[in-house]
VOGU-3710 file (C-alpha; in Angstrom, 3 decimals, decimal comma):
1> xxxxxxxxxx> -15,984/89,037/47,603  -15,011/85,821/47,100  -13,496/86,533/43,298  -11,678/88,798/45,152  -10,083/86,737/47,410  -9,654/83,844/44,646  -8,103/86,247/42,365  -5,784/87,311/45,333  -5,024/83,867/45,940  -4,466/83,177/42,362
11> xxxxxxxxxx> -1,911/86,713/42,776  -0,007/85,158/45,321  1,008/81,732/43,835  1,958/83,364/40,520  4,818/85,322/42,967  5,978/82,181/44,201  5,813/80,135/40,992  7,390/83,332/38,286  10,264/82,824/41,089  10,453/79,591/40,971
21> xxxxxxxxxx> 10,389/79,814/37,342  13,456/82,160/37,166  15,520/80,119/39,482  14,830/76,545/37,458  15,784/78,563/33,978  19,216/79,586/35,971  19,163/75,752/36,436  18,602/74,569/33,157  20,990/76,949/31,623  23,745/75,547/33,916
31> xxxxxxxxxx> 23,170/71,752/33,610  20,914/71,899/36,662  24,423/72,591/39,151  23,736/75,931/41,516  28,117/76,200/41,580  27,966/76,277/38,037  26,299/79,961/37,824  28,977/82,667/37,672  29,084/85,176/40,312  28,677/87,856/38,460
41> xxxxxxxxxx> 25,079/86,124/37,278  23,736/85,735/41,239  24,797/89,038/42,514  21,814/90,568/40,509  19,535/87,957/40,856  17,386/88,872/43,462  16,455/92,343/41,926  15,781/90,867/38,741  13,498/88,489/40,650  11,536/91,653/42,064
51> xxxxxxxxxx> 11,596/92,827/38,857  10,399/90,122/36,753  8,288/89,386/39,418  6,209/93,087/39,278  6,831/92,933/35,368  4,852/89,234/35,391  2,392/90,203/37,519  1,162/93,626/35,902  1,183/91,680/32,371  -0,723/88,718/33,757
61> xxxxxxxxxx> -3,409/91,400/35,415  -3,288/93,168/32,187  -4,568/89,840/30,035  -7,075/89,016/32,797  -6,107/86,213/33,701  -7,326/86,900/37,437  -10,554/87,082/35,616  -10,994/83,512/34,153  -13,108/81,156/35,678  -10,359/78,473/35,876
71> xxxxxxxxxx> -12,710/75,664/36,549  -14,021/75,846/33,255  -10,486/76,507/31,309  -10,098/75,573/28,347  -8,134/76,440/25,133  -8,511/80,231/24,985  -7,580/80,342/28,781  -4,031/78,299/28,088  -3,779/81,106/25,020  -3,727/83,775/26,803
81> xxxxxxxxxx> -1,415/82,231/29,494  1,281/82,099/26,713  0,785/85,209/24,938  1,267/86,856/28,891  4,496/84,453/29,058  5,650/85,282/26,133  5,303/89,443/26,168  6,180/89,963/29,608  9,734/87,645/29,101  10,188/89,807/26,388
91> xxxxxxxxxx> 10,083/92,948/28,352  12,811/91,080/30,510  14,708/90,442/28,040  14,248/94,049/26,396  15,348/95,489/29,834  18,189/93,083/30,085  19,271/94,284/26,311  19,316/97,816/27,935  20,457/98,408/31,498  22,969/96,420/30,309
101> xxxxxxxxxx> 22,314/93,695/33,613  24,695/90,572/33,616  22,464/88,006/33,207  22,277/85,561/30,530  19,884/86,601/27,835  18,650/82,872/27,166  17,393/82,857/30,911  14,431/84,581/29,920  13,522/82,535/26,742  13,499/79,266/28,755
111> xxxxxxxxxx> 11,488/81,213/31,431  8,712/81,440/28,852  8,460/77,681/28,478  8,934/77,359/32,591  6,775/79,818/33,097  3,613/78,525/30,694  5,201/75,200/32,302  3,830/76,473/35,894  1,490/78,330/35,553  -0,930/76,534/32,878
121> xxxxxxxxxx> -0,501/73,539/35,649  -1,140/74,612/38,753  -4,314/76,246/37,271  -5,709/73,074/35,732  -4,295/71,290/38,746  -7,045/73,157/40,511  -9,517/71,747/38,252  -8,582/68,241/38,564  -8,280/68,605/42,730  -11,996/70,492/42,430
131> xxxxxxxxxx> -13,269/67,412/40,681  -11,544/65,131/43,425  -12,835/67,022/46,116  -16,501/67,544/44,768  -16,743/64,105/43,486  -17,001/65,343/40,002  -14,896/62,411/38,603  -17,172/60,135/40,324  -20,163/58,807/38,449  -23,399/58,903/39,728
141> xxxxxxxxxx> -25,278/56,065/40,324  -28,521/57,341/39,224  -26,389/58,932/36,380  -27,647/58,362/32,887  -25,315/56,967/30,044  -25,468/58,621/27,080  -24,346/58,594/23,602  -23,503/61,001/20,933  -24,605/60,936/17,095  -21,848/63,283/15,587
151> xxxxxxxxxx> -18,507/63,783/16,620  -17,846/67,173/15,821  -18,094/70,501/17,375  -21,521/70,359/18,783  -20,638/66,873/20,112  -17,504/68,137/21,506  -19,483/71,448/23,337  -22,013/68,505/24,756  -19,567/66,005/26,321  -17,906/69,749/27,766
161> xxxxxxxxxx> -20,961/71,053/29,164  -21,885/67,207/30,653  -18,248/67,025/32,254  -18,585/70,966/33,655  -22,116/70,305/35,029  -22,413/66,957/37,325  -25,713/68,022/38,205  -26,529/67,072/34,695  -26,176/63,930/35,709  -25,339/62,894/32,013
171> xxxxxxxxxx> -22,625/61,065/31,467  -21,216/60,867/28,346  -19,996/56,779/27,015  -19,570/57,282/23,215  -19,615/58,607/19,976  -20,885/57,204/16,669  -20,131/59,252/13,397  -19,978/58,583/10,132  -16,847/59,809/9,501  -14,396/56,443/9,380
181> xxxxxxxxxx> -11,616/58,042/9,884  -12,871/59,418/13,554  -14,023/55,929/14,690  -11,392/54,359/16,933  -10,295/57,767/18,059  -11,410/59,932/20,957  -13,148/63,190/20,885  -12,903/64,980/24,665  -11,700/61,284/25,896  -14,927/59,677/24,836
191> xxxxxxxxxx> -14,287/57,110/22,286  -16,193/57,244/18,527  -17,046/53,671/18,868  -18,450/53,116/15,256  -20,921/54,713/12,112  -24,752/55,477/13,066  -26,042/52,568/11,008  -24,799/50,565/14,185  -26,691/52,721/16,635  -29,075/50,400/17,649
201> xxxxxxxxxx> -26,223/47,376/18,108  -24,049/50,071/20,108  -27,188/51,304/22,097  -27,511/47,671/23,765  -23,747/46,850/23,779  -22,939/50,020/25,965  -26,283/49,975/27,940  -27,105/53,460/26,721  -30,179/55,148/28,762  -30,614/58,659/26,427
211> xxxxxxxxxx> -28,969/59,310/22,565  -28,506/63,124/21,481  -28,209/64,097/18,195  -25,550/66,151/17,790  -25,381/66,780/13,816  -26,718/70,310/13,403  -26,675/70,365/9,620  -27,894/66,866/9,035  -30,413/66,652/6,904  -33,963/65,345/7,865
221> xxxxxxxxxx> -33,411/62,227/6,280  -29,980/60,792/8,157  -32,145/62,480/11,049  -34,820/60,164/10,353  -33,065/57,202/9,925  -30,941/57,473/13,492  -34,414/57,698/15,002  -35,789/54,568/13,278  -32,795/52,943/14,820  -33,316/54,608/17,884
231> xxxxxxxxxx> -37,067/53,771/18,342  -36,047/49,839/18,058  -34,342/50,353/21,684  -35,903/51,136/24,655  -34,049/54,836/24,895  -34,598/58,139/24,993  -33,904/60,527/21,687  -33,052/63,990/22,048  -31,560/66,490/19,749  -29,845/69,546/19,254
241> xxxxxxxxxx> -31,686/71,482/16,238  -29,509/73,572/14,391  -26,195/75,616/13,684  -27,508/78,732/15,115  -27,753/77,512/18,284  -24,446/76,880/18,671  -23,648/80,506/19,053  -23,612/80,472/22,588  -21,684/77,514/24,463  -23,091/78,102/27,872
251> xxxxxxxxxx> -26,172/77,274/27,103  -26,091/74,425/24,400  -27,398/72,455/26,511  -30,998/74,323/27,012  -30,925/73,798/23,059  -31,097/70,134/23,641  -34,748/68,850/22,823  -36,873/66,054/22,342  -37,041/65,327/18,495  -40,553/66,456/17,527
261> xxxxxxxxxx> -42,401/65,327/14,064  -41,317/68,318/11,919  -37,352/66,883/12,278  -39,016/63,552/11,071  -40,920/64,689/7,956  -39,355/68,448/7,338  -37,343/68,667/4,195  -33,837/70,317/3,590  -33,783/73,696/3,055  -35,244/75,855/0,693
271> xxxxxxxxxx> -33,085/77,706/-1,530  -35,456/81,084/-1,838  -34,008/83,568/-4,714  -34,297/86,307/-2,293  -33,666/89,138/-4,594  -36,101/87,626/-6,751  -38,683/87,513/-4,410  -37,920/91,134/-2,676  -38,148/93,149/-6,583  -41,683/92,308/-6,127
281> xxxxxxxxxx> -42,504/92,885/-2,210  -40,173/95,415/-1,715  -42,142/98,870/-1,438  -45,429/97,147/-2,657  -48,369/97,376/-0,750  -49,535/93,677/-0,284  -52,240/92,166/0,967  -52,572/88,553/2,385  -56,291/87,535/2,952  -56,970/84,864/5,954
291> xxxxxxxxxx> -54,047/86,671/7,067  -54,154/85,118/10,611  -54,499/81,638/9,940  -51,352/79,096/9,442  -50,534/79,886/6,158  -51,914/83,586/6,012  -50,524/84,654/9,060  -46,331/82,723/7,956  -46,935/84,564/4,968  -47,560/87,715/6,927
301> xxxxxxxxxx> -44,300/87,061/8,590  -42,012/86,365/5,857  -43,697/89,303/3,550  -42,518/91,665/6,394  -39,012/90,415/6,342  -38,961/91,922/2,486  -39,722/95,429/3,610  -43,171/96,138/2,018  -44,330/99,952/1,817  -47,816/98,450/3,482
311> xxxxxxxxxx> -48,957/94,981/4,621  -52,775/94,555/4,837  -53,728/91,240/6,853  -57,659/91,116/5,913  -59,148/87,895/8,031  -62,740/87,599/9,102  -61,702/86,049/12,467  -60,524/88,800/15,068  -58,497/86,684/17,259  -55,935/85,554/14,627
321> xxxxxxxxxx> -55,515/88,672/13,416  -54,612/90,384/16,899  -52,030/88,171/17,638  -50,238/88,044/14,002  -50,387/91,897/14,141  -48,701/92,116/17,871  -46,257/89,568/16,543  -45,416/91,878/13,676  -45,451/95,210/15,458  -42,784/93,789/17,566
331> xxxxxxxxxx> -40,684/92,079/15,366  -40,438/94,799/12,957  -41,641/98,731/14,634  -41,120/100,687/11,346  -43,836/98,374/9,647  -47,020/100,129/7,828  -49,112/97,384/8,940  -53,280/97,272/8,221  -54,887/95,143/10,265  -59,089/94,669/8,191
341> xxxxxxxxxx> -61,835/92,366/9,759  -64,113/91,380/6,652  -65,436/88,787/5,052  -64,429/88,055/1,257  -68,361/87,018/0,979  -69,095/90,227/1,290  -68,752/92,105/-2,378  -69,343/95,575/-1,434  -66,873/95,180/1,785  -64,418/93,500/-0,469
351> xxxxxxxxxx> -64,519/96,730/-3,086  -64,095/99,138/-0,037  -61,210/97,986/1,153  -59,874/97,990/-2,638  -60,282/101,414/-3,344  -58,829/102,409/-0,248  -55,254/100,215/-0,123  -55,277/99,750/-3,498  -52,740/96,857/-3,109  -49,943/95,635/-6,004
361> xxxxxxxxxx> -50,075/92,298/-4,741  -52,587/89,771/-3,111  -51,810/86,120/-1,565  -55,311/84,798/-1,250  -55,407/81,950/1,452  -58,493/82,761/2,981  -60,840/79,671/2,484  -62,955/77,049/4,020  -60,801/73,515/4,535  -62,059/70,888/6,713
371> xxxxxxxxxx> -62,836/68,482/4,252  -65,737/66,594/6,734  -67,024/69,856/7,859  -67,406/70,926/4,101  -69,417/67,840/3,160  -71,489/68,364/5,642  -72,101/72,231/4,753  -71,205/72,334/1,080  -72,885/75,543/0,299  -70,498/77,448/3,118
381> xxxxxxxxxx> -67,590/75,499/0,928  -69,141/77,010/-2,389  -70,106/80,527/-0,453  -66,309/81,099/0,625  -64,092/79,409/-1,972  -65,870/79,974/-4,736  -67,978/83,284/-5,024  -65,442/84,730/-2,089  -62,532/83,777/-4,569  -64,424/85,762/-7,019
391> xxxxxxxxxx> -64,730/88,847/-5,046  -61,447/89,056/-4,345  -60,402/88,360/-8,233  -62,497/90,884/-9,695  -61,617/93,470/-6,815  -57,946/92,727/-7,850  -58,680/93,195/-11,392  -60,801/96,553/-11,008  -58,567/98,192/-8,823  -55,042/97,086/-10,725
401> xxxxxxxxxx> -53,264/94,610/-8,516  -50,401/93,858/-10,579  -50,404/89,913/-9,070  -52,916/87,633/-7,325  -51,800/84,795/-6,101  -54,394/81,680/-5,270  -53,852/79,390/-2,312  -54,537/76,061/-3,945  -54,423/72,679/-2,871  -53,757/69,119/-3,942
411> xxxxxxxxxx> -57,704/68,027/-3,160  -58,387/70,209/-6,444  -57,228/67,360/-8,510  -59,597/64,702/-9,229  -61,524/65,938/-6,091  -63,538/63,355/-4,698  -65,293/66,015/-2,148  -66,760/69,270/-1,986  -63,858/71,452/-0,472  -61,514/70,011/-3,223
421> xxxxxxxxxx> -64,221/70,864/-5,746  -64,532/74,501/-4,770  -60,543/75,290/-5,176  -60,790/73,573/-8,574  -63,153/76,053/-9,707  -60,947/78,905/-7,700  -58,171/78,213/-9,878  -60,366/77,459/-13,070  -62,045/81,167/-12,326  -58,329/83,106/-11,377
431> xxxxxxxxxx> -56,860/81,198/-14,872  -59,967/81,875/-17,017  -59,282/85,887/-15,392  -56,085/85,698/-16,558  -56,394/85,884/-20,597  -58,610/88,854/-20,072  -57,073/90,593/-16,994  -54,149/92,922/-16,484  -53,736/91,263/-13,426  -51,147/88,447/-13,236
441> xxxxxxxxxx> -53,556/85,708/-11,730  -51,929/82,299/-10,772  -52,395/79,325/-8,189  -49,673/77,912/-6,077  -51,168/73,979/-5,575  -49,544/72,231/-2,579  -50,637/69,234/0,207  -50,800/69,160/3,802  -48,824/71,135/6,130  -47,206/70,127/9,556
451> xxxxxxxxxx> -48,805/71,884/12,339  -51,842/73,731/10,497  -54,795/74,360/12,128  -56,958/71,173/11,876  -53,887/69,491/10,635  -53,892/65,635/11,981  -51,420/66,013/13,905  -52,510/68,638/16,889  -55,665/65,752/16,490  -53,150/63,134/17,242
461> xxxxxxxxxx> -51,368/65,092/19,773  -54,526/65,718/21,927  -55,571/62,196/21,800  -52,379/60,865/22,777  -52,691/63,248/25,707  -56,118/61,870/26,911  -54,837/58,508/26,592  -56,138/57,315/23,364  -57,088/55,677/21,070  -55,080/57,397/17,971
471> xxxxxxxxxx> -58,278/57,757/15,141  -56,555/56,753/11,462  -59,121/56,323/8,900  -57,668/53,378/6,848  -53,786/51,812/7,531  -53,093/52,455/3,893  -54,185/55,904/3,936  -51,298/58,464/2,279  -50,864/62,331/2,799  -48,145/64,378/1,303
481> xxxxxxxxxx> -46,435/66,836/4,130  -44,426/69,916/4,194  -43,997/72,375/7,115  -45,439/75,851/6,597  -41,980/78,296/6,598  -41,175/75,947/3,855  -44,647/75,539/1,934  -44,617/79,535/2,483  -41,505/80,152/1,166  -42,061/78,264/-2,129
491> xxxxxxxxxx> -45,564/80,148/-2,483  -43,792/83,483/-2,454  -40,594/82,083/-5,082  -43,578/80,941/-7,312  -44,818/84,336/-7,307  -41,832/85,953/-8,124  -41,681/83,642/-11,368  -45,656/84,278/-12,132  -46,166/85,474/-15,691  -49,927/84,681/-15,019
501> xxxxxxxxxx> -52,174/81,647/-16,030  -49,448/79,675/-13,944  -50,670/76,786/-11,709  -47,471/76,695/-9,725  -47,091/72,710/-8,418  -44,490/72,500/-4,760  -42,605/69,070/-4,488  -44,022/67,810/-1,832  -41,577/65,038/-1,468  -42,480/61,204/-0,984
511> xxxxxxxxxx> -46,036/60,233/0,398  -46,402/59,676/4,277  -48,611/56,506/5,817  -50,558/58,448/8,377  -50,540/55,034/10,555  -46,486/55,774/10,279  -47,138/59,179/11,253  -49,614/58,145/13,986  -46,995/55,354/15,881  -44,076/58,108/15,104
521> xxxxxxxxxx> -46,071/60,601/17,433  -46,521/57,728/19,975  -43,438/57,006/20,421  -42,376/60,704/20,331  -44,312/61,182/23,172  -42,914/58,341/25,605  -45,132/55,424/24,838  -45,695/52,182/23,175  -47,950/52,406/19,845  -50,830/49,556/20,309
531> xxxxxxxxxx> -49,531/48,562/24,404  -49,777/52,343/25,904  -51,610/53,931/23,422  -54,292/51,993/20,746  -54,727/52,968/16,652  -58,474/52,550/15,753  -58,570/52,613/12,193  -62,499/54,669/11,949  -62,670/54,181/8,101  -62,288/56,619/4,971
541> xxxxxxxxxx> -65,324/59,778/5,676  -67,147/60,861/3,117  -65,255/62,227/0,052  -61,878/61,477/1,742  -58,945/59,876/-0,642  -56,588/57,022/0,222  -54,015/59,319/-1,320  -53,769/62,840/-2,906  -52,271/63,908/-6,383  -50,779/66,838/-7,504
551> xxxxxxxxxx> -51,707/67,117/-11,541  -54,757/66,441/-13,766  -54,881/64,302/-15,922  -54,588/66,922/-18,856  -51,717/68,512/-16,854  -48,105/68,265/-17,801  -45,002/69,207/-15,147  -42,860/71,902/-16,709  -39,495/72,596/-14,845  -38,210/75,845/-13,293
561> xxxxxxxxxx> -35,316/77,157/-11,985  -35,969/76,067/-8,756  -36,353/72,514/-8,303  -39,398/72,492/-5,732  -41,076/74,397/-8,296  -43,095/73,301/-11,551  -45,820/74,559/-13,352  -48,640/72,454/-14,716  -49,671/72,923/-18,150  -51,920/75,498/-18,433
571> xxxxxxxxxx> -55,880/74,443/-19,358  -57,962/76,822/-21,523  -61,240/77,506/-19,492  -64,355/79,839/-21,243  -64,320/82,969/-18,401  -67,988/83,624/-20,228  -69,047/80,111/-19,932  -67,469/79,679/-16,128  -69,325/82,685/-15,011  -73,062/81,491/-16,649
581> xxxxxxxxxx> -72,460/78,061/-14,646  -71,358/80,017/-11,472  -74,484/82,291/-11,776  -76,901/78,786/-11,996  -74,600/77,443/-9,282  -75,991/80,429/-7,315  -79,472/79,839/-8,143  -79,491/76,177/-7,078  -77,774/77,386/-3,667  -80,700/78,853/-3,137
591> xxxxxxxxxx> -83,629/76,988/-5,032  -82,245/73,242/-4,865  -78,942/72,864/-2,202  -79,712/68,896/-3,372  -78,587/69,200/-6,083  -75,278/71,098/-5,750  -72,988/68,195/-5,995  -74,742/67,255/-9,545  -74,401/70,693/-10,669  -70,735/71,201/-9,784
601> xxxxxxxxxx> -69,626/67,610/-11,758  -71,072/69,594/-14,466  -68,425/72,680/-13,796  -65,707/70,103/-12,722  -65,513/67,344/-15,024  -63,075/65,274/-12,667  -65,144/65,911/-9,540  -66,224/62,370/-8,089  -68,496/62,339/-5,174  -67,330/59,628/-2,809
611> xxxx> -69,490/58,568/0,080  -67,214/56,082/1,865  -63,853/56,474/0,316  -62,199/54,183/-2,050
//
């Protein structure tokens, strides 16, 4: 009802102003002096006011612009104003041409600019009384001050939605880009004031209470280094995430967000060969064991996306694998999707589930990985990730999977405890498979990733939620990060390139100081590192590392196409002589647990039992 009665208001004042319109071209075309017009010219000029007027009217309904919401007007809305001026003055003009009408036939070409002239302004008039009357132009006193990193279009949709929505109470004070040729300039009438390097000067000069990152396609680095800036001040970071999210205008500002750790350590993009990957997904049947944990149950994801003939998710815990195969029955109906609670332990389950799905490819990343928890039960470690490992290999092998790929991780090198150990020998066992093996066996060997399960961070996250104190082991200590989408999608471009005997090595970027990490995630969440919230450095557990590496000593990087990517150089390993040692390793599971670590120095040659770190 009341559109209705707006757009009949709206109706109304376009018959007084296309009038008005017609009688100030007749002015304009006779040096603004009424005597001046001819009388031949006036006779006619009321019916070609009802004309024009009806002929206006009908084209102005016709390009709905009774339909706009004139409070938020903007560009398109002025657009369409014109292109209505301009068609339905050429109708005029057309009917002028042919009823053969005395009237001047410029009249109606000035009437388009008189017309655009009225129209366009009594419309954003509107706006500008609205704001008057509402007390839109009037800043609110609890109102915050903000500032904008990025001057573009995401900044300009921001400073839009904070002038359209008072309730926001946001007000917009500045720019800072990096663009010099913007600074000095205005962008929506707020001023770029200077580069982001000055952020933190500009954030005091200007009093600013909140900053939003506006620069969509920034990468994580210039991401990172605004917030270091930021963090120096007293206020409030937010950000707006990415490109796609600018799709929709009307609700960029829902996209806004607190920065979170992943825009702080992520990496840029990863540049996946995609029809690389999909020749060998693509109407495969694959199988992804631990299917439902973090990197099982991404990989699950991703592998879907390439349109497998069947996925298989095989994990032995139930709960994981319910809600990664809801996920995936929603996201894509038409998938053949397998859903198998087992446990790799188990041989003769293992060779069931083989002969039945008889699967082309296999992404092993079911394994034990709790480094503490492993020490503490190393025969679970050597249970899972070793003789389940082997299971799955020789299942592969029997039953012709045409690739297996391992799982690894950067504790395998050098490993100084018993989880790191046990995914040595995994790869040593998949590579020593490989010379004799149809399969194409290889390892993809990669560090921590954001977010896993049992990852530090949810650790820091729910201690900073009880109130602290954040638990670092050693202020020193070094982990190399990666987020799992990205760790995933470099596992499944390394298999694409496998030839078999690979150990595929992931640039994992530059080391991160956990105590870094740990006052990062402090501040992230609203508070003071060491006045709000204490770090109690606990000291290195048993077998832990101050840092991780990614080669052997024996290893040597070899380049690939994709520069993420390298393979280390392959190490002969005896598949007769690994298998006796595994079968003793067995034994003394059972006979002498005591004396497991010995044993397995024997197997591993760079394993270095550590009791309190080094």
């Amino acid at each position: 009802m009341k559109q209705k009665i707006r757009a009949n208001g709206l109706i109304a004042i376009d018959v007084f102003l296309v009038n008005i319109s017609l009688v100030i071209s007749y002015l304009l075309r006779f040096d603004l002096n009424y005597r001046n017009i001819p009388e031949r010219f006036t006779e006619h000029l009321i019916k070609l006011a009802l004309i024009a007027t009806i002929v206006k009217l009908v084209t102005f309904a016709s390009m709905r612009l009774y339909n706009s919401l004139w409070k938020y007007a903007g560009i398109y809305e002025v657009f369409m104003v014109v292109a209505a001026s301009f068609i339905s003055n050429s109708i005029m003009i057309s009917y002028v041409f042919l009823s053969q009408v005395p009237v001047p036939r410029s009249i109606f070409l000035i009437c388009i600019l008189t017309d655009i002239a009225l129209v366009t302004g009594v419309r954003f008039a509107y706006r500008v009384f609205r704001r008057i009357v509402k007390g839109e132009m009037i800043r609110f006193t609890n109102s915050k001050r903000v500032l904008i990193a990025g001057a573009g279009d995401a900044g300009a949709i921001i400073v839009k939605e904070m002038k359209s929505h008072p309730g926001l109470k946001s007000t917009p004070v500045a720019f800072v880009d990096d663009d010099v040729y913007k600074i000095g300039k205005k962008l929506s009438g707020v001023p770029v004031v200077g580069e982001t390097k000055d952020i933190s000067k500009i954030i005091q000069k200007l009093q600013i209470d909140e900053v939003i990152i506006a620069m969509p396609s920034a990468s994580h680095k210039k991401i990172n280094e605004i917030y270091a800036s930021c963090s120096k001040t007293d206020c409030k970071v937010k950000i707006l995430p990415s490109v796609s999210q600018l799709i929709d205008e009307s609700v960029v500002m829902q996209k806004i967000r607190d920065v979170n750790i992943e825009d702080l350590l992520g990496r840029e993009p990863v540049n996946l060969d995609i029809e690389e990957v999909g020749a060998y997904l693509k109407g495969q049947v694959v199988m992804v064991t631990g299917g439902g944990g973090s990197i099982g149950s991404e990989l699950c994801r991703q592998i879907a996306g390439f349109s497998p003939k069947r996925l298989i998710i095989l994990d032995n815990y139930e709960n994981n694998a319910y809600d990664i195969q809801n996920e995936l029955l929603y996201k894509y109906p038409d998938l053949k999707l397998d859903t198998v609670i087992a446990n790799i332990r188990e041989k003769q389950r293992m060779e069931s589930i083989f002969r039945r799905f008889m699967p082309d490819v296999v992404f092993h990343a079911a394994a034990h990985k709790h480094v503490p928890l492993m020490e503490s039960n190393p025969t679970e470690a050597i249970k899972n990730n070793v003789f389940g490992t082997m299971n799955v290999a020789e299942c592969a092998d029997k039953y012709g999977t045409k690739r297996f790929v391992l799982i690894s991780t950067d504790k395998a090198v050098n490993p100084t405890n018993i989880m790191g150990a046990t995914k040595r020998i995994a790869e040593m066992l998949i590579q020593s498979m490989n010379e004799t093996s149809k399969t194409e066996f290889v390892a993809v060997r990669f560090g921590n990733v954001l977010g896993s399960n049992g990852s530090v961070i949810p650790l820091f996250k729910k201690q900073i939620e009880m109130g602290g104190p954040v638990t670092v082991t050693h202020p020193e200590i070094t982990r190399f990060f990666m987020t799992i989408p990205e760790a995933v999608q470099l596992v499944l471009q390394a298999g694409a390139m496998a030839k078999g005997g690979e150990i595929f090595v992931l640039d994992m970027g530059e080391p991160v100081k956990i105590s870094d990490l740990a006052r990062n995630l402090i501040k992230l969440s609203g508070f003071e590192p060491d006045v709000d919230i204490k770090i109690v450095y606990t000291g290195l557990r048993p077998g832990e590392k101050l840092y991780e590496e990614l080669l052997l000593s024996e290893e040597g990087l070899q380049a690939t196409k994709n520069n993420k990517i390298y393979i280390a150089k392959p190490v002969h390993i005896d598949l007769a002589m690994l298998q006796r040692e595994l079968d003793c390793l067995r034994d003394i599971m059972v006979t002498n647990s005591e004396g497991i670590s010995e044993y397995i120095k024997l197997i591993v040659p760079t394993y270095k039992k550590v009791e309190n770190g080094n």
